[in-house]
PDB file as gemmi writes it, atoms N, CA and C in Angstrom:
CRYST1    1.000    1.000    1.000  90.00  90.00  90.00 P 1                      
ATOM      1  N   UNK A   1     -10.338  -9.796   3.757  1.00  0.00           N  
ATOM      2  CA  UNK A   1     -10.829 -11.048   3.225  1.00  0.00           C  
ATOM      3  C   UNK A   1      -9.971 -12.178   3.779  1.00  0.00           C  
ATOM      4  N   UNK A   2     -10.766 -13.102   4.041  1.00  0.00           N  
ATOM      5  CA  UNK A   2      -9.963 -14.546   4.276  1.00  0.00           C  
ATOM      6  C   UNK A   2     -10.094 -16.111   3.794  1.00  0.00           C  
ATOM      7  N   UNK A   3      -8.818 -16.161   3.379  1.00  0.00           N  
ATOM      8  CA  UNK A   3      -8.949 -17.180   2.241  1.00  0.00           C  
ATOM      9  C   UNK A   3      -9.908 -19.130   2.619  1.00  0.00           C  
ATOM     10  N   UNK A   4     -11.038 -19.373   1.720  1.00  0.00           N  
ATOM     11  CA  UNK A   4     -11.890 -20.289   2.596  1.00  0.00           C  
ATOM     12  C   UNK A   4     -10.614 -21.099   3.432  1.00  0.00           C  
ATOM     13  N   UNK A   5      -9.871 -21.319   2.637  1.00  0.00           N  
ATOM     14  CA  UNK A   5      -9.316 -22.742   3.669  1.00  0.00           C  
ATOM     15  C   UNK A   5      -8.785 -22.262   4.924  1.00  0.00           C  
ATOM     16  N   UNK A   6      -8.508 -20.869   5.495  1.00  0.00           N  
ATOM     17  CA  UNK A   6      -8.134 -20.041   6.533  1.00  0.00           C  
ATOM     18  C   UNK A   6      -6.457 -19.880   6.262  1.00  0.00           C  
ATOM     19  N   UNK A   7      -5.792 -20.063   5.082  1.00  0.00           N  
ATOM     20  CA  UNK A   7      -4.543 -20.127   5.326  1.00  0.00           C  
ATOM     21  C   UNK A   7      -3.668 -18.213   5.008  1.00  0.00           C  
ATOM     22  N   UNK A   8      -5.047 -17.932   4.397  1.00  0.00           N  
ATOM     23  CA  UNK A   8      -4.459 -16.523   4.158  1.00  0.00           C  
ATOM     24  C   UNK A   8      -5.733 -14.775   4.565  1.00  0.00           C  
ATOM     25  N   UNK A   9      -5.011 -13.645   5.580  1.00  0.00           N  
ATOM     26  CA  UNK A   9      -6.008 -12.875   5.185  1.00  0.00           C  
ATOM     27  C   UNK A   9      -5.131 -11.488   4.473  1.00  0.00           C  
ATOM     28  N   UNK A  10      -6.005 -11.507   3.370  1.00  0.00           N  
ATOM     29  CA  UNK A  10      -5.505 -10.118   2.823  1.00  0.00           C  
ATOM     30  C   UNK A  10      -6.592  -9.214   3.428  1.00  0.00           C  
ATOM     31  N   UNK A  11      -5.356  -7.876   3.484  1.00  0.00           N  
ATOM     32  CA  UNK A  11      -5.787  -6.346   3.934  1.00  0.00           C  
ATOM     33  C   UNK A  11      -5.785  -5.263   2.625  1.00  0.00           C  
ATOM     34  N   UNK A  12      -6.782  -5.186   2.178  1.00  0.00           N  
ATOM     35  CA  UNK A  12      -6.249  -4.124   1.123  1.00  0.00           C  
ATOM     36  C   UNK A  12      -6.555  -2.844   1.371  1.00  0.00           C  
ATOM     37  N   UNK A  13      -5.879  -1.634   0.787  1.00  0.00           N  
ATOM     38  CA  UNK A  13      -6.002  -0.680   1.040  1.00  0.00           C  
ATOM     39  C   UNK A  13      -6.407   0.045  -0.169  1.00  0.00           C  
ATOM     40  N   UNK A  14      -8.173   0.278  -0.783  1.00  0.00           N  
ATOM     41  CA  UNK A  14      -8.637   0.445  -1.854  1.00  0.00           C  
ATOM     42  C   UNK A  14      -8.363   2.252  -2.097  1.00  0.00           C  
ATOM     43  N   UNK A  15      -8.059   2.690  -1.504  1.00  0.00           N  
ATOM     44  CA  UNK A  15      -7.452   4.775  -1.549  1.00  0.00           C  
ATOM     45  C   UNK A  15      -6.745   4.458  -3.074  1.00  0.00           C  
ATOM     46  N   UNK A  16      -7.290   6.253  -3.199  1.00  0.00           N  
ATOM     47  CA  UNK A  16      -6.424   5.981  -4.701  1.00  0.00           C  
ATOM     48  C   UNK A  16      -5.118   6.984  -4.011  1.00  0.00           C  
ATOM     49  N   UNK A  17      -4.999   7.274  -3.397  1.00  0.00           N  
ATOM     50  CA  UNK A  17      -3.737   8.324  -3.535  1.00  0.00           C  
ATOM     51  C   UNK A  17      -2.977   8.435  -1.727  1.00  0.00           C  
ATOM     52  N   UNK A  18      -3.759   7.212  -0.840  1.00  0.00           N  
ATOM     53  CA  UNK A  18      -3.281   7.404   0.533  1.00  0.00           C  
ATOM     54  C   UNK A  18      -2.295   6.025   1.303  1.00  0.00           C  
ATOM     55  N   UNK A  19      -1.307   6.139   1.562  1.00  0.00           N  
ATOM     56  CA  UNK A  19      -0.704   5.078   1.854  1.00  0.00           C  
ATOM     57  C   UNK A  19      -1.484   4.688   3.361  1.00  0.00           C  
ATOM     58  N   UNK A  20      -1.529   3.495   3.843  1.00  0.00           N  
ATOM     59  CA  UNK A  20      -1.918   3.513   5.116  1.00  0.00           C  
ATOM     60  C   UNK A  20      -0.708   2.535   5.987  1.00  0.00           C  
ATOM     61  N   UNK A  21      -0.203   2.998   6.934  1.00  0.00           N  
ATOM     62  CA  UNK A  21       0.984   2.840   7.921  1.00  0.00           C  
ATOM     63  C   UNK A  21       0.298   1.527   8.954  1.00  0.00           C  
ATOM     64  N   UNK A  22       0.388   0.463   9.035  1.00  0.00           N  
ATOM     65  CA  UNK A  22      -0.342  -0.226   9.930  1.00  0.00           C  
ATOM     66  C   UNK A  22       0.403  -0.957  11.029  1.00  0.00           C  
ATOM     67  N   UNK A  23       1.650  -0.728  10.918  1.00  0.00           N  
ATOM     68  CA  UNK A  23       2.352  -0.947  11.850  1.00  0.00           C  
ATOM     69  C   UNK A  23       1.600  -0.715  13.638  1.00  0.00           C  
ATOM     70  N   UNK A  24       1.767  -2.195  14.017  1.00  0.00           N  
ATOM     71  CA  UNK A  24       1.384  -2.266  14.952  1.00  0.00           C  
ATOM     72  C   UNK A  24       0.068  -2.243  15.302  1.00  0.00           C  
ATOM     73  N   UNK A  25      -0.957  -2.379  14.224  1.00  0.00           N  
ATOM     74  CA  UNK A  25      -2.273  -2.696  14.240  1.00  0.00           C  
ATOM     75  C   UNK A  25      -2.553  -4.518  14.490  1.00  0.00           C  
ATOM     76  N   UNK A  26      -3.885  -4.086  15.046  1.00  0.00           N  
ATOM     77  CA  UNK A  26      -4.308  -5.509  15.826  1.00  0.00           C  
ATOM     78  C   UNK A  26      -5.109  -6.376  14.899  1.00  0.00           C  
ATOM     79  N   UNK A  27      -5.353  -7.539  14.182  1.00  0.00           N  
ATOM     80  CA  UNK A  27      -5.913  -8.286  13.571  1.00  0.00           C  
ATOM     81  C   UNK A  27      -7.063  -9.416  14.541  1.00  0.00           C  
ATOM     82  N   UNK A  28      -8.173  -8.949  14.763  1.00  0.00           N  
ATOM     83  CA  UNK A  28      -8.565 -10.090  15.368  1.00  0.00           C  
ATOM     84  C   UNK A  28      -9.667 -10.698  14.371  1.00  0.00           C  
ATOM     85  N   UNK A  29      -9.876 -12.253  14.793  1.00  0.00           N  
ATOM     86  CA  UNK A  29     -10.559 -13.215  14.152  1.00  0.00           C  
ATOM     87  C   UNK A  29     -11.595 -13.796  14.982  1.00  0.00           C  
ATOM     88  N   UNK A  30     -12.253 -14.312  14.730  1.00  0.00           N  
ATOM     89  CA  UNK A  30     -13.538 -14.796  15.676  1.00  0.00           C  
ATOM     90  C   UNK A  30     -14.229 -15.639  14.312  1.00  0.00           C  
ATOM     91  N   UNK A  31     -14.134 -17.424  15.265  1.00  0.00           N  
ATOM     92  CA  UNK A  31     -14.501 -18.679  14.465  1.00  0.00           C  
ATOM     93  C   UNK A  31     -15.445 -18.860  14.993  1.00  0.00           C  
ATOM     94  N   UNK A  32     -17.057 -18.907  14.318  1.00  0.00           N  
ATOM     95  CA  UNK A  32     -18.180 -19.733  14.960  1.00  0.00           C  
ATOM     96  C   UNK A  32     -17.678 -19.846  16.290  1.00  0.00           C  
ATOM     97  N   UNK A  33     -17.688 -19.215  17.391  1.00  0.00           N  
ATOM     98  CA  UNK A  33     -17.400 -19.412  19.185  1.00  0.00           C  
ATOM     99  C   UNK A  33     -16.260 -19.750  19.393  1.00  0.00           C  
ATOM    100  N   UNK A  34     -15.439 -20.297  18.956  1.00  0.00           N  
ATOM    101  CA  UNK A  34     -13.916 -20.406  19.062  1.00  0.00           C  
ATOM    102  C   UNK A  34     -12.877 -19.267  19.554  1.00  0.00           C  
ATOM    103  N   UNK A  35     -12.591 -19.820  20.031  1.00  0.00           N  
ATOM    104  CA  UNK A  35     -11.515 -18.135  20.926  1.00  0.00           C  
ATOM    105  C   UNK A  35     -10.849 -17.835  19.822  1.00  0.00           C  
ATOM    106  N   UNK A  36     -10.853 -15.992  20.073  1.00  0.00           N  
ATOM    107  CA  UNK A  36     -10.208 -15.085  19.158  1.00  0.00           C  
ATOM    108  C   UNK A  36      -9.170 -15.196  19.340  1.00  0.00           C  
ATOM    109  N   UNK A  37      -8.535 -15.421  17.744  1.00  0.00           N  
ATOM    110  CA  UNK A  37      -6.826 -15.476  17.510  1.00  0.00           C  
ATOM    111  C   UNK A  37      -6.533 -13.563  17.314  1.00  0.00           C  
ATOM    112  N   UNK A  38      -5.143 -13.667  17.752  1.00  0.00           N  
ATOM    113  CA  UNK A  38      -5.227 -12.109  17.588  1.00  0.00           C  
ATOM    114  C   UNK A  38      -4.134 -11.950  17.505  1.00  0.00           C  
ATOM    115  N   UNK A  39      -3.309 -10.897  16.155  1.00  0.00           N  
ATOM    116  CA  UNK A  39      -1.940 -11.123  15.124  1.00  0.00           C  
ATOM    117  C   UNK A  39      -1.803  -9.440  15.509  1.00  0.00           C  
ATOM    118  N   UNK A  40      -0.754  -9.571  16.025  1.00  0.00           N  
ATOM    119  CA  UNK A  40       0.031  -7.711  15.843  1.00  0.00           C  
ATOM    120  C   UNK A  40       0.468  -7.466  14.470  1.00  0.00           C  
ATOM    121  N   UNK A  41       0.891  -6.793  13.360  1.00  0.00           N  
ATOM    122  CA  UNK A  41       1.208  -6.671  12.645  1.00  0.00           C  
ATOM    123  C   UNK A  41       2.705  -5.678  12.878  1.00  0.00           C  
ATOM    124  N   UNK A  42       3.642  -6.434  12.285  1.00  0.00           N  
ATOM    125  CA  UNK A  42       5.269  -5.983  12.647  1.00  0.00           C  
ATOM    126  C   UNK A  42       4.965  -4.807  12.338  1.00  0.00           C  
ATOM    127  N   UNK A  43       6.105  -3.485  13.380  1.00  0.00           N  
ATOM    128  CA  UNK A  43       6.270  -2.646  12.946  1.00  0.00           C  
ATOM    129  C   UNK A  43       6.930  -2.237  11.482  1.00  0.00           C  
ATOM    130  N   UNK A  44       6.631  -1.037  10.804  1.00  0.00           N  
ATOM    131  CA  UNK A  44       7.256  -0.590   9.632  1.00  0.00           C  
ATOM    132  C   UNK A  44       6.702  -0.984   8.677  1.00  0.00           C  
ATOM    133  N   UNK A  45       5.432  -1.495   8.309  1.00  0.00           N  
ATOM    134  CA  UNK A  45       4.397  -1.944   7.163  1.00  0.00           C  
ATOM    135  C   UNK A  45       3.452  -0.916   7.118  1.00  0.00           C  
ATOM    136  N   UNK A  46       3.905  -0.705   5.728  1.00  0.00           N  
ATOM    137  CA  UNK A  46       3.125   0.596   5.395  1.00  0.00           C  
ATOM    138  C   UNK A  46       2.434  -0.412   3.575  1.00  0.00           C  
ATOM    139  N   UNK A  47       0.809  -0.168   3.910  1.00  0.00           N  
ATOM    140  CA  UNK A  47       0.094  -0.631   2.388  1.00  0.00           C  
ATOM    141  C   UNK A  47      -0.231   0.400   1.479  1.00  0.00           C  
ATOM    142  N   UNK A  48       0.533   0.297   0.439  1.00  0.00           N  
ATOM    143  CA  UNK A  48       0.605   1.857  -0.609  1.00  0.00           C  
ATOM    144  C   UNK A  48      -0.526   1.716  -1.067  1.00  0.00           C  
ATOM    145  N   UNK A  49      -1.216   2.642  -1.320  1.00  0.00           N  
ATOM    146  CA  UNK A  49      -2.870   2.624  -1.943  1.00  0.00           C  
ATOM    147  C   UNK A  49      -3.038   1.986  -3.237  1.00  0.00           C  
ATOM    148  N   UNK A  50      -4.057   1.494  -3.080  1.00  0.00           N  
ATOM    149  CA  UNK A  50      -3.870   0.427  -4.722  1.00  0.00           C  
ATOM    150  C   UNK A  50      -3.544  -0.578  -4.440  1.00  0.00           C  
ATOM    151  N   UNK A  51      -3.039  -1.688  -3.253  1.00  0.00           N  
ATOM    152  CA  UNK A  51      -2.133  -2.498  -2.869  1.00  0.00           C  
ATOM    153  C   UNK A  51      -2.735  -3.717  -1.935  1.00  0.00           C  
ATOM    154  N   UNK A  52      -2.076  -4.430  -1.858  1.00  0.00           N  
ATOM    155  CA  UNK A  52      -2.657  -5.253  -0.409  1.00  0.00           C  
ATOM    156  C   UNK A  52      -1.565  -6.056   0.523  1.00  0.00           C  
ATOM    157  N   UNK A  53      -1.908  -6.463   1.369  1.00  0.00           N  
ATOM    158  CA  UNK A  53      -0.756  -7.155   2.123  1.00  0.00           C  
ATOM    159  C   UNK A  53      -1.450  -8.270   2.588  1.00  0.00           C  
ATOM    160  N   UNK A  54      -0.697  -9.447   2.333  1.00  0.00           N  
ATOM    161  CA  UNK A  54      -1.211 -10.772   2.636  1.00  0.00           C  
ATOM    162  C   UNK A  54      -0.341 -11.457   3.785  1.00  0.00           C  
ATOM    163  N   UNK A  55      -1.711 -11.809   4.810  1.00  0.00           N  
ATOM    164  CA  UNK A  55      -0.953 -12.146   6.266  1.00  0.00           C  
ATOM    165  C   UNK A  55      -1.296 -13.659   6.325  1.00  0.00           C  
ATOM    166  N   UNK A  56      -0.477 -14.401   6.053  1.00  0.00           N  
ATOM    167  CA  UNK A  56      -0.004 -15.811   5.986  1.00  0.00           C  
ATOM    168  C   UNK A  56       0.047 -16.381   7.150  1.00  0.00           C  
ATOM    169  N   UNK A  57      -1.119 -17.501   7.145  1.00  0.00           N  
ATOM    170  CA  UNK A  57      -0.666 -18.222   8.577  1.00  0.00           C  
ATOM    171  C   UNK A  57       0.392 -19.600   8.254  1.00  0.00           C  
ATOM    172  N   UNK A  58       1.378 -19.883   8.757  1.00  0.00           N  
ATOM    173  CA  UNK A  58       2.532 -20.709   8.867  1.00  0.00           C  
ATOM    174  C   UNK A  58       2.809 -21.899   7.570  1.00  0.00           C  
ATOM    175  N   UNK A  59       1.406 -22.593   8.033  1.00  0.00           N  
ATOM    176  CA  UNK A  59       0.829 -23.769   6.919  1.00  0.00           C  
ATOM    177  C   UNK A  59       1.320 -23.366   5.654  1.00  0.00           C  
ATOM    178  N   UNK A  60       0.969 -22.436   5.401  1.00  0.00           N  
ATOM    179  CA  UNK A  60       0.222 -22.131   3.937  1.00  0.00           C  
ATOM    180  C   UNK A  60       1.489 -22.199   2.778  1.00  0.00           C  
ATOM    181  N   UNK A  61       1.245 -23.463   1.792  1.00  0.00           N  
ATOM    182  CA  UNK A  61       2.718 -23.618   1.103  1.00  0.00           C  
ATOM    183  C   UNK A  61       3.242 -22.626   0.423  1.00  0.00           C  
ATOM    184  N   UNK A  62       2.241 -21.388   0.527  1.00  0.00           N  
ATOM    185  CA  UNK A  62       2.738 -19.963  -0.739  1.00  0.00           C  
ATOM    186  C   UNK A  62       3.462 -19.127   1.070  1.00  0.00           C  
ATOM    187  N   UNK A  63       3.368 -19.310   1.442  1.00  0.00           N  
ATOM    188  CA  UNK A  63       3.756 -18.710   2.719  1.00  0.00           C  
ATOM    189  C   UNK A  63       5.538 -18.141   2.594  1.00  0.00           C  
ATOM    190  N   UNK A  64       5.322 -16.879   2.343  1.00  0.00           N  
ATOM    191  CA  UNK A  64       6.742 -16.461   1.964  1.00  0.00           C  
ATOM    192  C   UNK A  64       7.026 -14.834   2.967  1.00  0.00           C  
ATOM    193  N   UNK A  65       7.988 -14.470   3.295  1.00  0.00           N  
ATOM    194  CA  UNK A  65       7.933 -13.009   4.198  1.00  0.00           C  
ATOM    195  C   UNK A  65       8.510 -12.344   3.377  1.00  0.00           C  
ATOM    196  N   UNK A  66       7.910 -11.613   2.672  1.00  0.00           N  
ATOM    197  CA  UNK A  66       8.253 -10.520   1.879  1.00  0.00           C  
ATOM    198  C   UNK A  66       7.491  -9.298   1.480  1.00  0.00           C  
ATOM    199  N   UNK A  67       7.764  -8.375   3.299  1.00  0.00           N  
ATOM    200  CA  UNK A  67       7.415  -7.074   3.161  1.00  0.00           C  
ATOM    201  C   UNK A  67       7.726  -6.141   2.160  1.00  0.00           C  
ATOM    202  N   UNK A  68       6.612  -5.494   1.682  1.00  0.00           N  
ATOM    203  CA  UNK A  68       5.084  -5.327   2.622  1.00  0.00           C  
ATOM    204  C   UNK A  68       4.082  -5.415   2.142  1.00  0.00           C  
ATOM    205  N   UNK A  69       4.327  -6.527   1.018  1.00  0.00           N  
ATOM    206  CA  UNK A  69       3.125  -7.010   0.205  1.00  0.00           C  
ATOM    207  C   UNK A  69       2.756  -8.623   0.776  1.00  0.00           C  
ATOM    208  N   UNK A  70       3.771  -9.279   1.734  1.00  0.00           N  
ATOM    209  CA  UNK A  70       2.980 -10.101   2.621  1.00  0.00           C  
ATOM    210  C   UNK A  70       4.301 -10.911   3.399  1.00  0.00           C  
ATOM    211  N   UNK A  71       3.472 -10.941   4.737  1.00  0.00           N  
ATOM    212  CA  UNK A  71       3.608 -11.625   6.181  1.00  0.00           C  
ATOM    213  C   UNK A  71       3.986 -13.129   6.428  1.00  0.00           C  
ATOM    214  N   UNK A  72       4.336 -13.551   7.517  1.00  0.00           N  
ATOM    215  CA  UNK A  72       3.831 -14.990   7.680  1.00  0.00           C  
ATOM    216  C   UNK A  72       3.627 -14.674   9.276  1.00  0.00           C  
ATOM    217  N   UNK A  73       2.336 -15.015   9.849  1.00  0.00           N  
ATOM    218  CA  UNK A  73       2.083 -15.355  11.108  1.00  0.00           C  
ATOM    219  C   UNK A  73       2.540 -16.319  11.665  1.00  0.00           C  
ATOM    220  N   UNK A  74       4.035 -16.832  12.007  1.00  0.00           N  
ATOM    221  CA  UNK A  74       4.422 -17.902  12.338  1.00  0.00           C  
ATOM    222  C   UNK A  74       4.100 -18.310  13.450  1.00  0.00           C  
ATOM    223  N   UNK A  75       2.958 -18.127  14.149  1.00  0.00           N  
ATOM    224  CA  UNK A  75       2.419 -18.125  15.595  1.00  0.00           C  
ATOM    225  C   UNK A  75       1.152 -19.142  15.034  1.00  0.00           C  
ATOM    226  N   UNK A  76       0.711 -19.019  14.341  1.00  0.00           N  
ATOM    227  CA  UNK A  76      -0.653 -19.929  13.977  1.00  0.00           C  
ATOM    228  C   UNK A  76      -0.361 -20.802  12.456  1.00  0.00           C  
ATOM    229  N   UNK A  77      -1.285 -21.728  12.251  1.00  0.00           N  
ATOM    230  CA  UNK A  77      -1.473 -22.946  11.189  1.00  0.00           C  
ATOM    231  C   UNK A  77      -2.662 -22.469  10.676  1.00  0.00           C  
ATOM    232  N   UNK A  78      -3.323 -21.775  10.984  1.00  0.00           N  
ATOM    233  CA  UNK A  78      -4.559 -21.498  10.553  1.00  0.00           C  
ATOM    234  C   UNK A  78      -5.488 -20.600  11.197  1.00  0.00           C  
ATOM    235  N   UNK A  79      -6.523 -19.679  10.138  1.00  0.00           N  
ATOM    236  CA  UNK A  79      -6.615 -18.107  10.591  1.00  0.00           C  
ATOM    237  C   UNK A  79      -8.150 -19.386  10.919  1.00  0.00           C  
ATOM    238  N   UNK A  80      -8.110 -20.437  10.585  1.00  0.00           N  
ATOM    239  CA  UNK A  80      -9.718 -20.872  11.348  1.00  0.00           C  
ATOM    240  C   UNK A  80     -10.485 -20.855   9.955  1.00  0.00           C  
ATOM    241  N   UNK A  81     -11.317 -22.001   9.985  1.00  0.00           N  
ATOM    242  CA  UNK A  81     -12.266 -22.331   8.847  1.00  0.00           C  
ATOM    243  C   UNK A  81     -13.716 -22.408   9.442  1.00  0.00           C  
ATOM    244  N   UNK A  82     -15.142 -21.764   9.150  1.00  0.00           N  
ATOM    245  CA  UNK A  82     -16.053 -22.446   9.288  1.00  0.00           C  
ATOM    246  C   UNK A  82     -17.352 -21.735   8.719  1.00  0.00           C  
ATOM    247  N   UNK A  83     -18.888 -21.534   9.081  1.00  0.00           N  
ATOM    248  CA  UNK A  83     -19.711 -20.919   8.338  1.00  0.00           C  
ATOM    249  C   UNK A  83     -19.882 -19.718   8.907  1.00  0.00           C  
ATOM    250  N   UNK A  84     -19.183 -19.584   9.560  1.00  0.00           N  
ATOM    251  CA  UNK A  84     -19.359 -18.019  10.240  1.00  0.00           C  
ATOM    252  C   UNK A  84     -18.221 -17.749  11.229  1.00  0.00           C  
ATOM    253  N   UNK A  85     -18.038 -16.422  10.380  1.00  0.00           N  
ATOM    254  CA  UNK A  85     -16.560 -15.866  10.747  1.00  0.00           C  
ATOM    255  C   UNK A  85     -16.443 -14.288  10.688  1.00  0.00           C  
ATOM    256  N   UNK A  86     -15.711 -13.721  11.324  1.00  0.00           N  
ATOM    257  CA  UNK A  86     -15.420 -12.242  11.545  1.00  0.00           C  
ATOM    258  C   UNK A  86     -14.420 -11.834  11.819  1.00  0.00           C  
ATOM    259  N   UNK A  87     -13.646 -11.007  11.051  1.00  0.00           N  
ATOM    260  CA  UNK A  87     -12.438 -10.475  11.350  1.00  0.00           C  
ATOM    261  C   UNK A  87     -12.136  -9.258  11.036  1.00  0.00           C  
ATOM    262  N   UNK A  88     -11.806  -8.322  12.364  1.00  0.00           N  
ATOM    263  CA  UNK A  88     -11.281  -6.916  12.340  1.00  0.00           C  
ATOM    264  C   UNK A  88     -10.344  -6.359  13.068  1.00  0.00           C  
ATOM    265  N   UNK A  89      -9.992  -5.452  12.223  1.00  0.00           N  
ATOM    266  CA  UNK A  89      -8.825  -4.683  12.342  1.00  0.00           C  
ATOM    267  C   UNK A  89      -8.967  -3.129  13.561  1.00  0.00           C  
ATOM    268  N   UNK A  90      -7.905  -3.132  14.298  1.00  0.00           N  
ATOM    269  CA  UNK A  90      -7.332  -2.267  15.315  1.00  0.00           C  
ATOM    270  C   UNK A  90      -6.809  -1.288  14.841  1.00  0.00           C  
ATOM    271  N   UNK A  91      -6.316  -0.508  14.454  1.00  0.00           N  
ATOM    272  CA  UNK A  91      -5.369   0.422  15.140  1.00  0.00           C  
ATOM    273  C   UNK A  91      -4.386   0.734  15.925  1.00  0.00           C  
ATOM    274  N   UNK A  92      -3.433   0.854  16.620  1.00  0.00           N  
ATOM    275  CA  UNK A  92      -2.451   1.372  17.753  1.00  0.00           C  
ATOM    276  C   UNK A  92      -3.553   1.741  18.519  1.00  0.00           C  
ATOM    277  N   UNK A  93      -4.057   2.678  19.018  1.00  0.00           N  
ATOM    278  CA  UNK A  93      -5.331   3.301  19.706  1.00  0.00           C  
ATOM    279  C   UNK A  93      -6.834   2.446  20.240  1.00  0.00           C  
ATOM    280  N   UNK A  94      -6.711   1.320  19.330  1.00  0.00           N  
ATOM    281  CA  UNK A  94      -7.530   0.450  19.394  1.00  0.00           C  
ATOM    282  C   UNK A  94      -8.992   0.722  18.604  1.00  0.00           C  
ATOM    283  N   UNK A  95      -8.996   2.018  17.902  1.00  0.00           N  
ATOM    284  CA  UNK A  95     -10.166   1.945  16.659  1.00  0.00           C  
ATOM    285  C   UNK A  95     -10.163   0.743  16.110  1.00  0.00           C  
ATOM    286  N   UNK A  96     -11.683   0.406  15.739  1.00  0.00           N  
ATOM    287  CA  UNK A  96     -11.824  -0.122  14.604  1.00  0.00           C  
ATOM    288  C   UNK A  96     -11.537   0.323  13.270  1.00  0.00           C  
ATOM    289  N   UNK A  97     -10.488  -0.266  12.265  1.00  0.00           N  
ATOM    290  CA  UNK A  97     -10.389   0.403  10.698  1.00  0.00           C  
ATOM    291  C   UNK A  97     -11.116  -0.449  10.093  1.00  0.00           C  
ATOM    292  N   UNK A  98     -11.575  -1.551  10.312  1.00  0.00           N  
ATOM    293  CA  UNK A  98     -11.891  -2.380   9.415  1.00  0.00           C  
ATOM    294  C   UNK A  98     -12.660  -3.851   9.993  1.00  0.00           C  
ATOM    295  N   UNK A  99     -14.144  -4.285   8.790  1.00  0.00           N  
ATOM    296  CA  UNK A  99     -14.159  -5.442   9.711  1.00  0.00           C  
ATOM    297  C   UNK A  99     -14.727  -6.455   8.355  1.00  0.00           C  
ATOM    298  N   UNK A 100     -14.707  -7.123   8.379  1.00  0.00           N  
ATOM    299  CA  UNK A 100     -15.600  -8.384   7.250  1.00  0.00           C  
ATOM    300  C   UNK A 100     -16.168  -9.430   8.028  1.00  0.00           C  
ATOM    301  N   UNK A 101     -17.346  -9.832   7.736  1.00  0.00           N  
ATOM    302  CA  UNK A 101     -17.846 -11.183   8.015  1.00  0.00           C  
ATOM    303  C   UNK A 101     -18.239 -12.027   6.741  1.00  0.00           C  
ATOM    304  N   UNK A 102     -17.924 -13.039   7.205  1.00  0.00           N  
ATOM    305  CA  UNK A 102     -18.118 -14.501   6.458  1.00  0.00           C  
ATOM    306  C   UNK A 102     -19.400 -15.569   6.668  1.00  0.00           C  
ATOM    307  N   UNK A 103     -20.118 -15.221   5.693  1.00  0.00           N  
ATOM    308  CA  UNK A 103     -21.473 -16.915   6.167  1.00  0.00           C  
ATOM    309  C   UNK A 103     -21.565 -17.270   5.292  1.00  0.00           C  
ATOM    310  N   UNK A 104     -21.170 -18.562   5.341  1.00  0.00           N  
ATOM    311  CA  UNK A 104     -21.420 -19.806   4.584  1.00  0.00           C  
ATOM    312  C   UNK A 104     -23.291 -20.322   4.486  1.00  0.00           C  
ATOM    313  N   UNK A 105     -23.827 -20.153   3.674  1.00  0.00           N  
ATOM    314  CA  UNK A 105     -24.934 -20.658   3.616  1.00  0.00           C  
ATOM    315  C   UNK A 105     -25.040 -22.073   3.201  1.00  0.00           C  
ATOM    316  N   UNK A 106     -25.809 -23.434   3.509  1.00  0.00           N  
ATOM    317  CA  UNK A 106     -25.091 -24.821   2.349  1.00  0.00           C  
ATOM    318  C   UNK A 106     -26.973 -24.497   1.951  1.00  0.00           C  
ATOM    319  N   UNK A 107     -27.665 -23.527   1.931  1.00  0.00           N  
ATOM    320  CA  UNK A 107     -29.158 -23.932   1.474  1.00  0.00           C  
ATOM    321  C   UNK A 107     -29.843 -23.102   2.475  1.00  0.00           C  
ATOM    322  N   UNK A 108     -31.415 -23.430   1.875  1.00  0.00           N  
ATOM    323  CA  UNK A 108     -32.060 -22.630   2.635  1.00  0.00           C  
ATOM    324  C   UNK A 108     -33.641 -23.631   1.920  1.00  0.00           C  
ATOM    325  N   UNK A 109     -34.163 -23.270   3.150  1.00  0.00           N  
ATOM    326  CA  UNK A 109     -35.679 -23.779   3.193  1.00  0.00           C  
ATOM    327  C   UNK A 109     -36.341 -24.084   2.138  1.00  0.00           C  
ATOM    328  N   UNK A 110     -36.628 -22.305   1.682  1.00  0.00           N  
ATOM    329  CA  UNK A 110     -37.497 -21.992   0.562  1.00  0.00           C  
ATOM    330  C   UNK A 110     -36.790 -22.409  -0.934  1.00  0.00           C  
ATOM    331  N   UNK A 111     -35.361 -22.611  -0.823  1.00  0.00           N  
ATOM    332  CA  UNK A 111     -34.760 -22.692  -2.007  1.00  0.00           C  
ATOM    333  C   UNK A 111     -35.377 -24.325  -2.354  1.00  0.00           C  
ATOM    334  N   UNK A 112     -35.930 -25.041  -1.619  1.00  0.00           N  
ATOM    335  CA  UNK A 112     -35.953 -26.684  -1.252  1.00  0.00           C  
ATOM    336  C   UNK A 112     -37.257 -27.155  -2.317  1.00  0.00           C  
ATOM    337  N   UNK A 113     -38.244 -25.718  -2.089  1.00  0.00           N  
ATOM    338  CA  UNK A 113     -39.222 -25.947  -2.483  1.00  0.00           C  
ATOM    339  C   UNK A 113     -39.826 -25.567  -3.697  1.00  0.00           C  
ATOM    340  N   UNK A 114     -38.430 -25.072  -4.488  1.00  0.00           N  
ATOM    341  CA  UNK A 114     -38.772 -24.411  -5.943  1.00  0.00           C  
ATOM    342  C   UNK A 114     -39.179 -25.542  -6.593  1.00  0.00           C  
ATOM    343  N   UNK A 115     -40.088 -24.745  -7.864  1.00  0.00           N  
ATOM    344  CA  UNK A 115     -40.554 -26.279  -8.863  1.00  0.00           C  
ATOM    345  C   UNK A 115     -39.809 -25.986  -9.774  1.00  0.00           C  
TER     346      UNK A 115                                                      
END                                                                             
């Protein structure tokens, strides 16, 4: 998930009983056509099941480094704001583990024409 204003994305790891090791997994983002930002995640972050880890881009005034419940991407100001957005997760190996998309709807046609 990523927070609307782009300043935060949490990774959670919903397992009831599996830690997941993500060290060195790839975070990429993709803004409405905007070139993909793309965050390594430090080695030695491991998300205990039940848990999440929040990857902080620089800005963000809660922006604190305190593994391994959360990051600061001091490389970026912002993971990117707009009505359409996508962001997934790598692996070491380069699998996909993970992906979310974001659309902002402000309306729609048929909604225009209710009585």
């Amino acid at each position: 998930d990523c927070a609307p204003d782009g300043k935060c994305i949490t990774l959670e790891n919903s397992s009831m009983d599996k830690d997941v090791d993500v060290s060195n997994w790839t975070l990429k983002r993709r803004v409405e056509g905007s070139p993909e930002i793309s965050y390594t995640i430090p080695y030695g972050l491991i998300i205990k099941h039940g848990n999440d880890l929040k990857i902080y881009a620089r800005s963000a005034q809660n922006a604190h480094h305190r593994p391994p419940s959360q990051v600061v991407n001091d490389q970026l100001d912002s993971w990117g704001m707009g009505t359409a957005c996508e962001t997934k997760l790598f692996n070491e190996q380069g699998e996909e583990k993970a992906s979310h998309s974001q659309k902002i709807v402000f309306g729609s046609e048929s909604s225009r024409h209710l009585p």
